[in-house]
C-alpha positions as CSV (number, residue, x, y, z in Angstrom):
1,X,-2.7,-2.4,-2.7
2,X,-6.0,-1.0,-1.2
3,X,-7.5,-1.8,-4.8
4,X,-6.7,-5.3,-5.0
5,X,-8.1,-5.7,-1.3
6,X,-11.2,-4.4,-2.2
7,X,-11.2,-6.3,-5.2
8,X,-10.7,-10.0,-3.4
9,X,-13.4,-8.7,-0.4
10,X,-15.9,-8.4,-3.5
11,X,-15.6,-11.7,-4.6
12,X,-15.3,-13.2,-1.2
13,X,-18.5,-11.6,-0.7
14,X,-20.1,-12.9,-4.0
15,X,-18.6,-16.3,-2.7
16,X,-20.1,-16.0,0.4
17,X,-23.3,-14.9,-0.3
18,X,-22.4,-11.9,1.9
19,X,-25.1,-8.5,0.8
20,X,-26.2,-6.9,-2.1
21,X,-22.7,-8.6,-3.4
22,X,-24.2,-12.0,-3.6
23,X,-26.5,-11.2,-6.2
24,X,-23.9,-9.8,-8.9
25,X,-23.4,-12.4,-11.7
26,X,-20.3,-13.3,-13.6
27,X,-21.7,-13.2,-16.8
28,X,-20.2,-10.9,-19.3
29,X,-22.9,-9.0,-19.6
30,X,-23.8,-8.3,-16.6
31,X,-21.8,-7.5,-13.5
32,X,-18.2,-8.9,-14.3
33,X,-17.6,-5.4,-14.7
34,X,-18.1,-4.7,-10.9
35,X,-15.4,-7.1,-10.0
36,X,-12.8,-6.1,-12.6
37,X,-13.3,-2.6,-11.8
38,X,-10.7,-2.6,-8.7
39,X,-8.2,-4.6,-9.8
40,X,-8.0,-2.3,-13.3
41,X,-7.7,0.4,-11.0
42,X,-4.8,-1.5,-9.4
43,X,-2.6,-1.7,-12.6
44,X,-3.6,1.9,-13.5
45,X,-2.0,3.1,-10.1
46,X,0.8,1.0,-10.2
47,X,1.6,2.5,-13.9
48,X,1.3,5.9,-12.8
49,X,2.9,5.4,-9.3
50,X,6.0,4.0,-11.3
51,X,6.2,6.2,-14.2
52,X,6.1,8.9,-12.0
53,X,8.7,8.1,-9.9
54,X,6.4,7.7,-7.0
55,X,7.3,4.9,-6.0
56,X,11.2,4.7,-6.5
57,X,11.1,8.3,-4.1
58,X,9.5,6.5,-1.1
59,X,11.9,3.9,-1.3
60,X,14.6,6.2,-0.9
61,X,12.8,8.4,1.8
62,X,12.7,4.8,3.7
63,X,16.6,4.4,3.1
64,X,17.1,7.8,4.3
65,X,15.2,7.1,7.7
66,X,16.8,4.0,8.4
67,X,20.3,5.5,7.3
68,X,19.9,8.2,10.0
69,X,18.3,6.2,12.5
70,X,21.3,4.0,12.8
71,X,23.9,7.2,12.7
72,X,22.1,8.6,15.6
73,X,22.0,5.7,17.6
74,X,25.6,5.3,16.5
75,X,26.4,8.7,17.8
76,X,24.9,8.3,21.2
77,X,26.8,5.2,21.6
78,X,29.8,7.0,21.5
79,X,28.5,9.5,24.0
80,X,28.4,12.1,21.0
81,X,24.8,12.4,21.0
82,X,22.5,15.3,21.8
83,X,24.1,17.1,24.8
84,X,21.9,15.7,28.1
85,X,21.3,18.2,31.1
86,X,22.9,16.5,34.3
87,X,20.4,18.1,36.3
């Protein structure tokens, strides 16, 4: 994700006429490449974060949080919660 913002706040720049960003070109041979290079970098992490799994575990981590989240408060509404000192 943080590659394809990069990506847009280069061209926004070059749009913009915003520092040494302004000046790039869009010419093939020239600095196309400069643009391109983030969002390349983009696809090759979301290959990699999917191939390896990556992706598919932090998901489930998310599911796990929420699914003990809501058995804890469900716990402590039936007064079965962690024990509380009536101090």
């Amino acid at each position: 994700m943080w590659f394809v913002v990069i990506g847009v706040a280069l061209m926004v720049m070059n749009i913009a006429g915003i520092g040494p960003v302004a000046e790039w070109t869009w010419k093939w041979d020239g600095d196309l490449w400069k643009f391109l290079l983030p969002f390349g970098l983009a696809v090759a992490w979301w290959f990699w974060a999917d191939a390896s799994g990556w992706t598919q575990r932090k998901a489930m981590e998310k599911v796990d949080a929420k699914r003990g989240a809501r058995r804890d408060k469900q716990l402590d509404a039936l007064g079965m919660g962690p024990k509380k000192s009536k101090r």
